[in-house]
Each structure stands twice: as structure tokens, then as C-alpha cells.
N, C-alpha and C positions, 0 to 999 in steps of 0.2 A: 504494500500500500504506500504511496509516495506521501508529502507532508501535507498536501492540501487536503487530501481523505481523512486524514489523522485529525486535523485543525477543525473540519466540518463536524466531526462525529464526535469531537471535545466539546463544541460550539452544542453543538442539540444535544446530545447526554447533560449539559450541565443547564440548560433550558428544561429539560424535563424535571433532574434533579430539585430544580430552585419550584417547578412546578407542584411535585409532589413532597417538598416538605412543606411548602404551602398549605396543602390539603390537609397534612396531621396538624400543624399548627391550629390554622383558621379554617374548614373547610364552610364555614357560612360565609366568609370570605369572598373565599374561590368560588362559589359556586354567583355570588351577588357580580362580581368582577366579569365573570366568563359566559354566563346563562343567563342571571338576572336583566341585565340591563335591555334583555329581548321584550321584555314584557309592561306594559301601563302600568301595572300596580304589584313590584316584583313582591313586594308580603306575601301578598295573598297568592301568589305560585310558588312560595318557596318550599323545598323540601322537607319531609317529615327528619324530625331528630336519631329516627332509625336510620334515613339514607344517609346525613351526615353523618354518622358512626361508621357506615360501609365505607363513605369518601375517607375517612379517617384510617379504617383498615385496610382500604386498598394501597393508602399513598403509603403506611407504612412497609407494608410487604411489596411493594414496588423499588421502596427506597432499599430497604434489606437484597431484593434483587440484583441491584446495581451495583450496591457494594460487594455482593459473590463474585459477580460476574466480571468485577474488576481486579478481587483476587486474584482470579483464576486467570487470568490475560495478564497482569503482573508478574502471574509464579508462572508462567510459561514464557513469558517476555523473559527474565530475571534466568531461568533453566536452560534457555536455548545459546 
């Protein structure tokens, strides 16, 4: 992979990353910032407290994914 694919894939990996801790922080937040602002009166469409707990769980085990996944490309980077 040359240095511009490397730079792109640092570039959106850490766009996601900054995304999904987002969501464990604030995900009423995220959801007002991203989805809300489609609607007249975002309240009264906002998500039940169960879906924020999902948005919550997902961005954490997403984040947890990232970090495996960048082990595991380090310790093969780092072996080879």
C-alpha cells in the first residue's frame, strides 16, 4: 500500500473513531447533530432511552473493535 492509502485510511479510521466515542459519551448528542436536525420538532422524534443504550453499546464495541484490529496490524507490522 503506498503512503497516500495509508494517510486516507488514518484520515476515516480516526473520523469514525472520534464518531463512535461520541456515541458512548453523548449518544443524545449524536443522534440531535446527525438525524435530529431532519425533522420540525426533533423532541418529539427523538429516540426511546433503550435505543440510546444500543447507540451506546454499539459505539463501545465498535471502539473495542478498532483497537483489536489495530493490535493485530501493529503485531504483524512490528513481526514482519
Amino acid at each position: 500500500m503506498d503512503d497516500k492509502g495509508i494517510i486516507s485510511g488514518a484520515i476515516g479510521l480516526t473520523a469514525i473513531s472520534v464518531a463512535l466515542v461520541w456515541g458512548v459519551i453523548s449518544p443524545r448528542s449524536l443522534w440531535m447533530q446527525t438525524q435530529g436536525w431532519r425533522f420540525k420538532d426533533p423532541e418529539a422524534n427523538e429516540p426511546s432511552d433503550t435505543m440510546y443504550s444500543l447507540i451506546r453499546v454499539g459505539s463501545a464495541i465498535g471502539i473495542c473493535s478498532i483497537v483489536c484490529v489495530g493490535c493485530g496490524i501493529a503485531s504483524t507490522a512490528i513481526g514482519s
